[in-house]
KEVOKOL-600961 format. One record per residue (C-alpha): z, y, x; residue in one letter. Coordinates in steps of 0.2 Angstrom, whole numbers, padded with zeros to 4 digits, always signed. Each point is the difference from the previous one (the first is absolute). Layout:
N
ZYXA;...
//
This chain:
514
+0357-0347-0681X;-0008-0005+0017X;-0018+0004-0003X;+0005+0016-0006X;+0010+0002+0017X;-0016-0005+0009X;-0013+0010-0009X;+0001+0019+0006X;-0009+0015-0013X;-0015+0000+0013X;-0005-0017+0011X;-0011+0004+0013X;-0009-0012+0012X;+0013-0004+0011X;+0021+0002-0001X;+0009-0001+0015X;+0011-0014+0002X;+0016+0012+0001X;-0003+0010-0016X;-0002-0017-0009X;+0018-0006+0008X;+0007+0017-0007X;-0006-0002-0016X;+0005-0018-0001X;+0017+0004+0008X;+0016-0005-0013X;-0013-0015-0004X;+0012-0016-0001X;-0015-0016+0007X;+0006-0016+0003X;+0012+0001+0014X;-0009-0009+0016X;+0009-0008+0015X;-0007+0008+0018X;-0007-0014+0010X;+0012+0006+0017X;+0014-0007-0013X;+0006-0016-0006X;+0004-0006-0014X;+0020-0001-0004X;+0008-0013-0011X;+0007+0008-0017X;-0009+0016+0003X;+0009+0006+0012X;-0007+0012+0012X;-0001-0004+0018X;+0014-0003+0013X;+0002+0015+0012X;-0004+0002+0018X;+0011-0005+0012X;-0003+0015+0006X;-0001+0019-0006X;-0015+0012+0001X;+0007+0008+0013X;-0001-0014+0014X;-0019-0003-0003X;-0001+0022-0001X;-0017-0002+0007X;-0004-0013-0012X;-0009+0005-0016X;+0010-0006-0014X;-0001+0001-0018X;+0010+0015-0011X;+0008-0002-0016X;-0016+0011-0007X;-0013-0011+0010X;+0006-0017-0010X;+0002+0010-0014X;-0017+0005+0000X;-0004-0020+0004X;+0007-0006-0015X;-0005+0012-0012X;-0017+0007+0004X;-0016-0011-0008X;-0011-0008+0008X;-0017+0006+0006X;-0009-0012-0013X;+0011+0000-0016X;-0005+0021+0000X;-0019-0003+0005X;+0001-0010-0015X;+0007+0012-0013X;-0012+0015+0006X;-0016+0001-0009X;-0018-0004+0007X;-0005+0013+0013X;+0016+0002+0006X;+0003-0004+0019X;+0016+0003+0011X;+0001+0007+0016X;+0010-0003+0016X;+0004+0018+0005X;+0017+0006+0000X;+0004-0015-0009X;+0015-0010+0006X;+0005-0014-0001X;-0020-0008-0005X;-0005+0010+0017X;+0011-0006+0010X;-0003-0019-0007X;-0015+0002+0007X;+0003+0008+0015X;-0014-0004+0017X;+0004-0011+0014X;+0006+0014+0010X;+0012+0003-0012X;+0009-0016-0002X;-0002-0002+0019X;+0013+0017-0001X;+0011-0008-0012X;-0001-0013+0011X;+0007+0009+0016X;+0013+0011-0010X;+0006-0016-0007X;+0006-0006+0018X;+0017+0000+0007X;+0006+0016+0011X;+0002-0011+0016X;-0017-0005-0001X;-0008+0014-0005X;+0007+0006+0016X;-0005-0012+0011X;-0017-0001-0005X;-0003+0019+0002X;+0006+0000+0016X;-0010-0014+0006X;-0015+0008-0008X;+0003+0015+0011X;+0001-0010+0016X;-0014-0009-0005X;-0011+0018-0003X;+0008+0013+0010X;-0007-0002+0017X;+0013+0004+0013X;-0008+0012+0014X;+0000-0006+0017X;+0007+0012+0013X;-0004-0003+0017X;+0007+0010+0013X;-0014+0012+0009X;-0007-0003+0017X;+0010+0004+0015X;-0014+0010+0009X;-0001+0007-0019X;+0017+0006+0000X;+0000+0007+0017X;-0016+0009+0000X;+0009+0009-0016X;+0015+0003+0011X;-0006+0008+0014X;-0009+0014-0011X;+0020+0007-0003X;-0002+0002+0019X;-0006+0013+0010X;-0017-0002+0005X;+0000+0002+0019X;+0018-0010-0001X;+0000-0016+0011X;+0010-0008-0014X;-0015+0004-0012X;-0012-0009+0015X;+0010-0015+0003X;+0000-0005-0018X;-0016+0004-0003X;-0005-0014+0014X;+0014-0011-0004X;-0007-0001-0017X;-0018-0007+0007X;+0010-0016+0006X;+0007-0005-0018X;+0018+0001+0006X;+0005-0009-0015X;-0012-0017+0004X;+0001+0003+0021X;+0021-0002-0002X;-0001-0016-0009X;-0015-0006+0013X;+0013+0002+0014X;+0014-0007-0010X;-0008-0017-0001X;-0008+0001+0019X;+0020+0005+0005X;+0004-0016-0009X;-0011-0013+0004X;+0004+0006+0021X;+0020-0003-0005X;-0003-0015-0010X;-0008-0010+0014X;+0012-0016+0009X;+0003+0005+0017X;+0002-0015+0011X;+0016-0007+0007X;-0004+0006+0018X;-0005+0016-0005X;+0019+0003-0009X;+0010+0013+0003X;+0013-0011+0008X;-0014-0008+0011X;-0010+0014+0009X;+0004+0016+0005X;-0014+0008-0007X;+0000+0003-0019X;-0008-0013-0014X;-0011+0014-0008X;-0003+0017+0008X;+0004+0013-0009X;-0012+0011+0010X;-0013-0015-0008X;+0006+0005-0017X;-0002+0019+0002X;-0018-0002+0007X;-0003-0009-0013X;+0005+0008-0015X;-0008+0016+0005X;-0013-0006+0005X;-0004-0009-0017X;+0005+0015-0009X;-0012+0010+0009X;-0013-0014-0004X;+0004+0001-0019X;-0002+0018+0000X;-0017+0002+0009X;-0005-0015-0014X;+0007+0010-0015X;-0009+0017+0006X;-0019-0007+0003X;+0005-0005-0018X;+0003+0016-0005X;-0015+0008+0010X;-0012-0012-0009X;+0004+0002-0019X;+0007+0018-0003X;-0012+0004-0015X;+0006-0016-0009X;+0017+0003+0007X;-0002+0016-0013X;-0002-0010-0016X;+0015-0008+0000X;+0018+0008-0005X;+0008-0010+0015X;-0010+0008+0013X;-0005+0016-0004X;+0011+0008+0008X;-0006-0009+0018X;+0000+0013+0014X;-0018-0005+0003X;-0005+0003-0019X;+0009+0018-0002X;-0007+0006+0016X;+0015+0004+0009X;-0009-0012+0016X;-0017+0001+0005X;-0008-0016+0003X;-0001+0002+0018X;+0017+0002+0003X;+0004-0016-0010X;-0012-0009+0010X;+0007+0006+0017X;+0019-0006-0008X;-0007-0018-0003X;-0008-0003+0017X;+0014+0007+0011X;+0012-0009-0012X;-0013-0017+0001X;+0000+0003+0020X;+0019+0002+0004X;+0003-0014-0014X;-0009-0013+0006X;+0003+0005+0020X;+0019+0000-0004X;-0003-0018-0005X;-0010-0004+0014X;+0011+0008+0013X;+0016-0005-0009X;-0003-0015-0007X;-0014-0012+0003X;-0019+0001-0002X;+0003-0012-0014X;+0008+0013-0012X;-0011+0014+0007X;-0015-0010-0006X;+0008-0005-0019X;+0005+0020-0001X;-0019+0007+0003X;-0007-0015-0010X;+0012+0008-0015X;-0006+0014+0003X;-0019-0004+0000X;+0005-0013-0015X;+0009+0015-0013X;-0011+0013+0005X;-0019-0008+0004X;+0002-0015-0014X;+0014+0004-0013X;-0005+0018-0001X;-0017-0002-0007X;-0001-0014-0005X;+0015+0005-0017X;-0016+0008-0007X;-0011-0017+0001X;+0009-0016-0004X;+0016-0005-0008X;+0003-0010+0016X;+0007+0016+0008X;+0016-0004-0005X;-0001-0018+0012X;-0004+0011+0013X;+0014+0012+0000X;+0012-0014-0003X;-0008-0008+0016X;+0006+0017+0008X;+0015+0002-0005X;+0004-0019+0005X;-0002+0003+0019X;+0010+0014+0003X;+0016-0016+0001X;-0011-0012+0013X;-0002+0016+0010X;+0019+0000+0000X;+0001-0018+0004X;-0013+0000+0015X;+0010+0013+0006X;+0017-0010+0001X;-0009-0015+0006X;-0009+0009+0013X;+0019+0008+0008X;+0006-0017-0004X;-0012-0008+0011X;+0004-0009+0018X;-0019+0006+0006X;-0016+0008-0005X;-0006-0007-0015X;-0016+0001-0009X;-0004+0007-0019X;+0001-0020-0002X;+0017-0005+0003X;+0008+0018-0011X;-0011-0003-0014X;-0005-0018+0000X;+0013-0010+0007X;+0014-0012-0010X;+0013+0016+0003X;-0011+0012-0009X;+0000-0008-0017X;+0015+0012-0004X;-0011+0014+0002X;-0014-0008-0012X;+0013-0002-0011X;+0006+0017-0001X;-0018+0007+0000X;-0003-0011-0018X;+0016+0006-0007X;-0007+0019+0005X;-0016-0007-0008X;+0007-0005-0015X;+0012+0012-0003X;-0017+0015+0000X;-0007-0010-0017X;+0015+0004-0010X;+0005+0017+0003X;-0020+0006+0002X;-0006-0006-0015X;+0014+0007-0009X;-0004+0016+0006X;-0018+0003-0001X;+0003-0007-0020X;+0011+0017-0002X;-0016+0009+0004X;-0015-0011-0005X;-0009+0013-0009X;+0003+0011+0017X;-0007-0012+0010X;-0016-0003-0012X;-0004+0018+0000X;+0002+0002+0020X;-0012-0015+0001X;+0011-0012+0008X;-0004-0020-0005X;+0019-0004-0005X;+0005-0016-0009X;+0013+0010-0011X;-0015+0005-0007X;-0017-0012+0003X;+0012-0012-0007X;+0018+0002-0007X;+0006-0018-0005X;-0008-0008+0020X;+0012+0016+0004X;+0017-0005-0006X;-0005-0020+0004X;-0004+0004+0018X;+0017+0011+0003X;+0008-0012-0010X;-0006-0016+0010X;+0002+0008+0019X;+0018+0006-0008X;+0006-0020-0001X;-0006-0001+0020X;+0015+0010+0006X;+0008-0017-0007X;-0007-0012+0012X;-0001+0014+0013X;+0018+0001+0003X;+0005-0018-0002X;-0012-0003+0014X;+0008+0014+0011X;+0015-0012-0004X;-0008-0014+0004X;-0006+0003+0021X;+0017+0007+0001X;-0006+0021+0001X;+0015+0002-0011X;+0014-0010-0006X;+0004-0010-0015X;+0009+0014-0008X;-0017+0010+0000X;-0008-0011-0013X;+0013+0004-0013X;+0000+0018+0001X;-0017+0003+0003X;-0003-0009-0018X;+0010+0012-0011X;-0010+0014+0009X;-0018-0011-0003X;+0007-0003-0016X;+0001+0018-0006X;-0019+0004+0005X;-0006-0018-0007X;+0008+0007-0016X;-0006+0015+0000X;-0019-0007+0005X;+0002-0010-0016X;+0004+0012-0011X;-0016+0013+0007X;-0010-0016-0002X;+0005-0004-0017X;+0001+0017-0007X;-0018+0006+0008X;+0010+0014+0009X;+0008+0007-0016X;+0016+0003-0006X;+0006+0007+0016X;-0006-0015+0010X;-0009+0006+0013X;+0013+0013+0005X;+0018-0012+0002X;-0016-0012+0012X;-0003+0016+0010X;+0016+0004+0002X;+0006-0021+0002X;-0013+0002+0016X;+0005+0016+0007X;+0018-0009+0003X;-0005-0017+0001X;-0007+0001+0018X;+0013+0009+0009X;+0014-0011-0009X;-0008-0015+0007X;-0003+0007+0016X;+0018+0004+0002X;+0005-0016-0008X;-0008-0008+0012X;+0004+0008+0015X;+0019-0003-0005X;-0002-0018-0002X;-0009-0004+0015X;+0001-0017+0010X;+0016+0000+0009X;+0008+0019-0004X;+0014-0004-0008X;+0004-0015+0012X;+0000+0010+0016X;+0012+0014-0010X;+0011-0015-0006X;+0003-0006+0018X;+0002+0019+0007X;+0012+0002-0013X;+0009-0016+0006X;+0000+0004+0017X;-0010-0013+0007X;-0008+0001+0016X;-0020-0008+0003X;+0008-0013+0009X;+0007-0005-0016X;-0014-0001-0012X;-0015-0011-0001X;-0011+0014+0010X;-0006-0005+0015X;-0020-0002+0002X;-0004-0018+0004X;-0008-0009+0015X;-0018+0006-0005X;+0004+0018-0004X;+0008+0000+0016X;-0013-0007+0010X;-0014+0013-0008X;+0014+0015+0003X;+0000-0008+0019X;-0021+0000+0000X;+0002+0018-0007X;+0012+0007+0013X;-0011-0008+0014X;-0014+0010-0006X;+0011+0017-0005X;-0003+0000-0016X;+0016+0001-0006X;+0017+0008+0004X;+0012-0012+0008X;+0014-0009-0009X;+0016+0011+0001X;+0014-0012+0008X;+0015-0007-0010X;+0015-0005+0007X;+0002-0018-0002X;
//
């Protein structure tokens, strides 16, 4: 009865496997156990799940018809057997012997289809972080943006002039410049004698701090519009600066030139006049440092980037020269404002501004490696991405030690140490994370943006906890008088505001009743 089942009136040379399980379909073979169940005592079939189909819903289970099919269909070898020489079966459209022998890819599907929905879940989403690449948005230029701007203006409007000039001098760049200049001059210790409560002329001159704030934004913009004059046709091959007044034509060469040297001139006079020939002298050597060294030299070496850091670190010793040099009881050299035991706050303030460029630079320029590359500039965002992330990564841990020192010769109080470290904190984590993630992942923005707030948090920070603020606002609000507190000068400070008043130097002490 079987043969006759399994011999058809014409046999060719090949039977596809699914016709020969039609034919033998109703055949009654010796029932076989499936190997993904076990054996039952009394044979009894297998204990249900615990649970239904319907939790495991993306699970591929078993139907009434698969086991059926299981148990009753025969096996490849015992219908091999029964057909006569010549005779071979194929695979195609065959189930189940096709997908008995199914390829690796095939099993490895099983394999994912098989897999909880929570997991499934969880590993496709991290796949897609791990793939999609995030894109990094950086904010266009400032002299970008207002070079776009003024073309909504009229174009012989003294509006549309002004911003074209304003956007020569990086307004952007020159405002933080003068922040950290403004700070350094407010953070430096005043002497006892030179108090408030103890002359009649002021600690700080706010005439002092106007001069000097202009003048070092003047300075910064004549430095940022030589860099501008130098290097419009590479300017053009980068989305950033495109849109530079100098690269769209809407200012001629000449009249940039003329900007940055009246600017350079009233800049570095203004702190000359105002100020002292020690700050004069560090604004025109920024000026020749960003503009004759850093300028061309972003198209030779990698090392541009020390350069710049260097130039952006003096703009703070400018500020505290300057506080030093009003605070003085007679003319002092370039020696005593930059190299005495009092300036080391300003050396320290100049490293933090150091530092701090690393950071928020590299993060940058990785945004737009590929710009760089094309434009010719040597940047290590892309001569060599990993020293990138481990160099902004490594100055980032600086601001640590930095501010503790700050602490430490007593620029700022104690407080300063804890609140500065939750701000170092955040850009140390976000360094980490652009380090370990080669600048992917959205890395490289949130460390942009972690600079960009950084400095002017720390600034302010420190500002507020300088040495003795919050005393001298304690005893006003007590009501106590100078004679009360612990402020008079001692017999040395005395005797050198005794020398000082002898040679004219110096304002005489304002009388307090006894």
């Amino acid at each position: 009865m079987h043969s006759s089942l399994l011999r058809p009136s014409r046999l060719e040379a090949s039977i596809c496997l699914q016709c020969l399980l039609r034919l033998s379909k109703g055949t009654r073979l010796p029932r076989r156990r499936p190997l993904n169940q076990s054996a039952t005592r009394n044979g009894a079939t297998a204990a249900s799940p615990l649970f239904g189909r319907d939790y495991f819903s993306a699970n591929r289970t078993n139907t009434a018809a698969n086991v059926s099919d299981n148990l009753t269909a025969p096996s490849r070898h015992q219908i091999q057997h029964r057909l006569p020489s010549g005779v071979e079966i194929t695979d195609h459209d065959g189930p189940p012997f096709a997908q008995s022998r199914k390829p690796r890819t095939g099993i490895l599907n099983d394999a994912l289809q098989s897999e909880l929905p929570h997991r499934r879940r969880k590993r496709l989403k991290d796949h897609q972080k791990s793939t999609c690449v995030t894109p990094d948005i950086i904010p266009p230029d400032a002299s970008s943006r207002l070079s776009t701007i003024s073309t909504t203006l009229p174009p012989t409007s003294l509006r549309r002039l002004f911003s074209l000039y304003l956007s020569l001098s990086k307004p952007r760049l020159s405002f933080l410049i003068v922040l950290t200049t403004a700070a350094a001059y407010s953070l430096y210790p005043v002497p006892a004698v030179l108090l408030p409560h103890a002359t009649a002329s002021p600690s700080l001159s706010t005439m002092t701090l106007v001069f000097l704030t202009s003048g070092t934004a003047l300075c910064s913009a004549s430095a940022n519009a030589l860099n501008m004059i130098m290097e419009p046709e590479h300017d053009a091959k980068m989305s950033r600066t495109r849109n530079r007044p100098l690269v769209r034509g809407y200012i001629g060469r000449k009249g940039a030139l003329a900007f940055a040297a009246v600017a350079g001139v009233i800049g570095v006079g203004s702190l000359y006049y105002g100020v002292n020939p020690t700050v004069s002298f560090l604004g025109g050597l920024n000026i020749f440092l960003y503009a004759g060294i850093y300028t061309p030299m972003k198209r030779i070496s990698v090392l541009n980037t020390w350069v710049g850091a260097v130039v952006g670190g003096i703009p703070p010793l400018m500020g505290w020269a300057a506080a030093a040099g009003q605070s003085a009881t007679g003319n002092v050299g370039w020696q005593e404002l930059l190299l005495s035991q009092d300036s080391i706050g300003g050396w320290l303030l100049a490293a933090f501004l150091y530092a701090w460029q690393f950071p928020h630079f590299n993060a940058l320029s990785w945004t737009i490696r590929d710009e760089y590359k094309h434009a010719g500039y040597r940047m290590l965002a892309w001569v060599n991405p990993r020293m990138n992330g481990r160099v902004a990564f490594r100055y980032a841990l600086l601001s640590f030690p930095i501010c503790a020192a700050l602490s430490w010769f007593e620029i700022t109080d104690p407080g300063f140490l804890l609140t500065s470290s939750v701000v170092n904190a955040w850009i140390v984590r976000e360094a980490w994370k652009f380090w370990r993630e080669d600048g992917y992942r959205g890395s490289a923005r949130g460390l942009f943006w972690a600079g960009v707030w950084h400095l002017p948090v720390v600034m302010v920070l420190a500002m507020a906890h300088k040495q003795g603020l919050w005393e001298g606002v304690w005893q006003r609000l007590n009501g106590e008088t100078p004679e009360d507190g612990d402020i008079w000068a001692g017999e040395e400070e005395l005797a050198v505001l005794h020398d000082s008043r002898l040679s004219g130097s110096l304002e005489p002490i304002a009388s307090v009743d006894s």
